[in-house]
N, C-alpha and C positions, 0 to 999 in steps of 0.2 A: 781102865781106871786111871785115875790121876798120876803122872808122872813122879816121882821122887826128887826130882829136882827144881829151886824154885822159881814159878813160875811168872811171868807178866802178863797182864790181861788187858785188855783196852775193850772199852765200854762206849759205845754211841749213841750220846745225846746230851739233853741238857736240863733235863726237868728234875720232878721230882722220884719218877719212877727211877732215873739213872741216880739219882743219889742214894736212894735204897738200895739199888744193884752193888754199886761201887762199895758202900758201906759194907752192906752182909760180904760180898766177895772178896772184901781186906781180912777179913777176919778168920777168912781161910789159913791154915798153920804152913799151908804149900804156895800160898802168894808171899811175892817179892814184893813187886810192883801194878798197883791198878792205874791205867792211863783212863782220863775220859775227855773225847772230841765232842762239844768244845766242853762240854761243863760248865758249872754255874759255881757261887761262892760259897755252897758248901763242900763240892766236892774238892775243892780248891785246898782248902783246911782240912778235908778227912785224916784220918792219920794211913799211907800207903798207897796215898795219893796224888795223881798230879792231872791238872788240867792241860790239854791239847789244845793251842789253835787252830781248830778245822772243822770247818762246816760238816754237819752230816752228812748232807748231799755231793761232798768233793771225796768220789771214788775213788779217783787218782791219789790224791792227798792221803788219804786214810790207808788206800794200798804200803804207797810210799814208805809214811810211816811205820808202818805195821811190820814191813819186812826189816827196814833200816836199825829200828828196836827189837828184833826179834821177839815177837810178841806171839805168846804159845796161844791164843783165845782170843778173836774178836767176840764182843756180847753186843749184838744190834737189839737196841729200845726204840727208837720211834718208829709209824707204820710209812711214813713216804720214804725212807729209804730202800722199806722192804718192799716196797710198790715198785718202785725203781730199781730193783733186782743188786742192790748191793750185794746179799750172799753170792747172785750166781756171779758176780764180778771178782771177790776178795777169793772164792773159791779157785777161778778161773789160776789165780796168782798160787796158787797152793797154799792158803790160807785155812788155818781151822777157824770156822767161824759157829754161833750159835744161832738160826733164826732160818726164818723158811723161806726156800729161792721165790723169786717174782710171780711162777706160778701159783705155786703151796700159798701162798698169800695172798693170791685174787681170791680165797675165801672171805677177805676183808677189805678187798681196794673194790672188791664188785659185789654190790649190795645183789644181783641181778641174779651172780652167777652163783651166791650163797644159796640164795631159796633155791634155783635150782637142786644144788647137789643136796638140801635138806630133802625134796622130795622125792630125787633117787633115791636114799636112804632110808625113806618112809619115816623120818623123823617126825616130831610133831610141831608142828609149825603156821602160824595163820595162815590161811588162803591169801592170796596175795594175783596183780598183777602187774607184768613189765612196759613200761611205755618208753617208747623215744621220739616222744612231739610233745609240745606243747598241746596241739591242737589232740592229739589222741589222748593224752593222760585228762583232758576235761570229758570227751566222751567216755570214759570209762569212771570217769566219779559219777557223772549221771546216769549210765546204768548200774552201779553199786555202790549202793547207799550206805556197805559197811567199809567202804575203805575212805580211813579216817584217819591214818597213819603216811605218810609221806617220806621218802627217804631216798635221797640223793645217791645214784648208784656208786658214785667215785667217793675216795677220800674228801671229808668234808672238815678235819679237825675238829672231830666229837660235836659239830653245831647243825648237821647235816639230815638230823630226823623231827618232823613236826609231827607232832601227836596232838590231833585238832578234836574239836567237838561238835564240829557240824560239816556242810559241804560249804559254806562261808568260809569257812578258815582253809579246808582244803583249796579251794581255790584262789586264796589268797599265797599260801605256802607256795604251790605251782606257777603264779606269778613272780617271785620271788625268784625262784629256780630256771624259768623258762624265758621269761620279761625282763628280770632286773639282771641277771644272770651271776646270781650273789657268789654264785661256784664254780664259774666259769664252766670249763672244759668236763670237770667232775661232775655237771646236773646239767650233761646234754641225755642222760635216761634217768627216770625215775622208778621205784619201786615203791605199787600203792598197797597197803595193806590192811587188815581189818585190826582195829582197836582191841585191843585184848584185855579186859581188866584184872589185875592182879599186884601181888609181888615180886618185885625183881632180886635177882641176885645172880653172883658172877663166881664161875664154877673155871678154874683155870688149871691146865692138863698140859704137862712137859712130854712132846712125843721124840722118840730116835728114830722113827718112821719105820716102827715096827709094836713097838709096845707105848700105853700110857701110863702116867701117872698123873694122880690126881695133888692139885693144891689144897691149899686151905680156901673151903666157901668163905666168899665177902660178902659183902651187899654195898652197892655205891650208891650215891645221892647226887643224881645228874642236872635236877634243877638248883638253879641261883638259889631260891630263895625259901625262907622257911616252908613246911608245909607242904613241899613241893611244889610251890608256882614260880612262875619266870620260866625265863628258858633255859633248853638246853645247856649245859656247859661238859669241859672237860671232865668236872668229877669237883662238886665239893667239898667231903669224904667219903668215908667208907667205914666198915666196922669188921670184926672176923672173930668167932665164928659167928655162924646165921643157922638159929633156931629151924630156920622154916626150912634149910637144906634137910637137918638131920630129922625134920617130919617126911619129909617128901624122898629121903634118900632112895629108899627101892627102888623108886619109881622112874626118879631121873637116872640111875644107873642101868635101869632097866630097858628103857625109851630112848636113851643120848648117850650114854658113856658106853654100854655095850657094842651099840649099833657102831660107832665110829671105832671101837679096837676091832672088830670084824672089819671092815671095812681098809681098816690100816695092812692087818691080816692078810685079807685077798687082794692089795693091792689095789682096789675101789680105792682109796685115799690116800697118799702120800704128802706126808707132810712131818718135816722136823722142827721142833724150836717150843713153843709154848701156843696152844690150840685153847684160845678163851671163847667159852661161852655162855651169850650173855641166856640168863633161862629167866622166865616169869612163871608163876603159879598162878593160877586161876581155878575158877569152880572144876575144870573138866580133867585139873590134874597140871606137871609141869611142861610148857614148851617152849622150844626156842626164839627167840628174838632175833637172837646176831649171833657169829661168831668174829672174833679178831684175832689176828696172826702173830700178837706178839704179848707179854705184860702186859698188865693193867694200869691206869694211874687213874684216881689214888687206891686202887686195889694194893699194888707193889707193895707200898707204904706202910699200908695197914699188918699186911702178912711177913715181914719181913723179921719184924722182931717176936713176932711169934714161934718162928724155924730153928728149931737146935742143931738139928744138921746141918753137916756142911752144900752151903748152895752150891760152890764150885764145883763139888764132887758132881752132883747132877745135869749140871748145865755138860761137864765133860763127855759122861754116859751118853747125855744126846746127842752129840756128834760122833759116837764112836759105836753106836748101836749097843751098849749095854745095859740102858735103863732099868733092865729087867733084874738089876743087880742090886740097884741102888732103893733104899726105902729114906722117903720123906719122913723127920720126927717134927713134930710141932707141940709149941706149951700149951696144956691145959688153960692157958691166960686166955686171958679177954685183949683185942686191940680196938682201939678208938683213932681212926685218924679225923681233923678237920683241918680246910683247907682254907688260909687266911688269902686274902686278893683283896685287888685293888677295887678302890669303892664301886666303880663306874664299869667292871667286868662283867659279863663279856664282850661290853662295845669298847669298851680301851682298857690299855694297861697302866701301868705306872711304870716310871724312869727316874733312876736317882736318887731315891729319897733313902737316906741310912735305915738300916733296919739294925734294932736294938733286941736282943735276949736273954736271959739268964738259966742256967741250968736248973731242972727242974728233976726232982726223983720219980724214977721211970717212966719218964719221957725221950723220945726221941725227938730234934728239929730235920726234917729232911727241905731245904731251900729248894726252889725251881727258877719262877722266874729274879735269879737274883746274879751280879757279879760284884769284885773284888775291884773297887777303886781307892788309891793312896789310902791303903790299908783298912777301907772301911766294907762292909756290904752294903750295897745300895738294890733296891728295887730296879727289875730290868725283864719284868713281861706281866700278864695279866693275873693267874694265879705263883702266887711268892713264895708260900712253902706252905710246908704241912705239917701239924704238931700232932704226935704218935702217942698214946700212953697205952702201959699195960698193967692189969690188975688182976684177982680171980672171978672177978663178974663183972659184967659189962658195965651196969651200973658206976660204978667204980672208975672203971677206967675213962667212960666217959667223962665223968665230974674230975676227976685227974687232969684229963686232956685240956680241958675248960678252965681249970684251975693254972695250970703252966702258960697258957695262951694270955692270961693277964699279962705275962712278963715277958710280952713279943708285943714288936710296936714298929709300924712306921706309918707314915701320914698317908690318910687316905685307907685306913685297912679295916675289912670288914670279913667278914667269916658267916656261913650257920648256923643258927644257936640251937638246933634240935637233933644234931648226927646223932644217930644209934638211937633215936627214941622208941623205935619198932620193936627195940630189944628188952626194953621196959616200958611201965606203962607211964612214967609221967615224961611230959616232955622235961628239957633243959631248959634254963636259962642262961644268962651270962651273968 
């Protein structure tokens, strides 16, 4: 359990998932000090906070630090450092750190090696298969006709999966990957898969590599643009809780959540830190999509001000094998996050431009891509931040969320105007 004395934490990254970290973890009664490498302009201003200049990916740097401040917690947020084996490195220094070594996280850096270990598991999951040519991943669209799904085996920064509607577009996507080589070194394999139709949502599970526990169901909204068209992006929002978990709960606990605490159990699985995955529902019941090795964004976001409990207390459990100690409390509330960005995202971002807010009654602003110049916030990446609201129905919180969002502003900024409409029947507007 958490030490008695107070404590400092450093937190890795720069979005918006780490300002929801940093935030919930300040408000621990046992934190001193929350460091975050590098941060962005809100964490900059959190209150029990302070921003670090250093790259996520500088090992050295982040070791350095970590010992020099005696810092009782490193919290890793993004997945390329945990691809890169930061834990087993901070470790190496006798660091406690939160997040799963380089292995425990080829669950997420290898699209290849995931469906694998799904099918050891007998989990349920498309049929799927693995290519590493250009010239094989076309032979194998043309002998199945159901794989309409493409996904770039390496880290791809959430833009990495086409979900196509013919063998036209699959063919195109593989061009992309294999021709234009949009992903370099991460899409010299692909994994094809069959189209699944349903709804998604994102089931997130804190392991001490022995026991789980379950998060609060989200649901994320991964296309740009209303309706779900456009492509791919990071996430732009999410909502919590998702109706269609607590219809399907048996089911998924039954097929997914079971099968992986067995598994952690006999040793089949090993893995610390936080085990997301992504599930879809379809006619045949719930199956997996994906799993990822660390937080969500904008899941974090969403779930954050939902948590009565103390976050630190659990993230420590994980590292110390006592999970089985600790129980997650969550409000009855409703969350709404949406995700403002810059007009022209996800083919560019924005730089510089002031970003303008006013406080808004229960609302959170969690910033990402933003920093602190001669005292101002200025825009500094594609998606800018995310405005959070909570209510006692969704409804509610939604038109909240949309309401505070008026009084955020910087040039160029655009949002979606229909988050959470799954969760009632009319859409939004602005």
């Amino acid at each position: 359990m958490l030490p008695e004395y107070p404590l400092k934490i450093l937190v890795i990254g720069s979005g918006g998932r780490e300002h929801a970290l940093c935030w919930k973890i300040a408000q621990s009664d046992r934190v001193e000090k929350v460091f975050c490498a590098p941060g962005n302009g809100g964490t900059a201003r959190e209150a029990k906070c302070e921003n670090v200049p250093i790259a996520v990916m500088d090992f050295p740097a982040i070791e350095k630090f970590a010992i020099e401040n005696k810092v009782d917690l490193v919290v890793v947020g993004p997945d390329n450092p945990l691809a890169e084996g930061i834990v087993d490195s901070l470790e190496k220094a006798k660091l406690r750190v939160f997040g799963p070594t380089r292995e425990q996280a080829k669950l997420e850096w290898s699209k290849a090696h995931s469906k694998r270990f799904m099918d050891r598991l007998g989990l349920p999951t498309a049929r799927y298969v693995v290519c590493n040519s250009h010239e094989e991943a076309k032979s194998a669209v043309a002998q199945n006709p159901w794989a309409q799904v493409v996904k770039v085996d390496g880290l791809a920064l959430g833009k990495g999966v086409f979900v196509c509607d013919n063998e036209t577009e699959v063919l195109a996507a593989l061009e992309q990957i294999f021709g234009a080589k949009t992903f370099g070194s991460a899409g010299e394999t692909v994994v094809l898969e069959e189209k699944i139709v349903g709804e998604e949502l994102s089931l997130l599970m804190l392991s001490d590599g022995k026991h789980l526990v379950q998060m609060a169901p989200c649901q994320d909204h991964k296309r740009r643009f209303d309706g779900d068209k456009g492509p791919n992006t990071g996430g732009m929002g999410a909502y919590s809780p998702v109706e269609l978990y607590d219809r399907y709960k048996s089911q998924i606990e039954s097929k997914i959540v079971e099968p992986l605490q067995k598994a952690l159990s006999s040793g089949a699985l090993t893995f610390k830190g936080v085990l997301y995955a992504g599930i879809i529902v379809s006619e045949s019941g719930p199956e997996l999509l994906e799993f990822n090795a660390r937080f969500g964004d904008p899941e974090t976001q969403a779930m954050m001000p939902r948590l009565k409990s103390d976050l630190l207390e659990a993230l420590w459990a994980c590292t110390s094998g006592e999970l089985d100690q600790i129980k997650m409390e969550w409000s009855s509330n409703s969350s709404c996050c949406v995700v403002a960005v810059a007009e022209q995202y996800p083919t560019s971002s924005s730089k510089g431009e002031e970003v303008t807010s006013a406080d808004h009654p229960n609302t959170v602003l969690y910033q990402a891509g933003t920093k602190v110049v001669e005292g101002k916030v200025v825009t500094d990446g594609g998606r800018v931040l995310a405005v959070v609201a909570t209510a006692p129905s969704m409804e509610e919180a939604a038109k909240t969320c949309y309401t505070a969002l008026e009084k955020v502003s910087f040039k160029g900024m655009d949002y979606r105007k229909d988050i959470a409409r799954r969760a009632f029947k009319q859409c939004l507007s602005s």
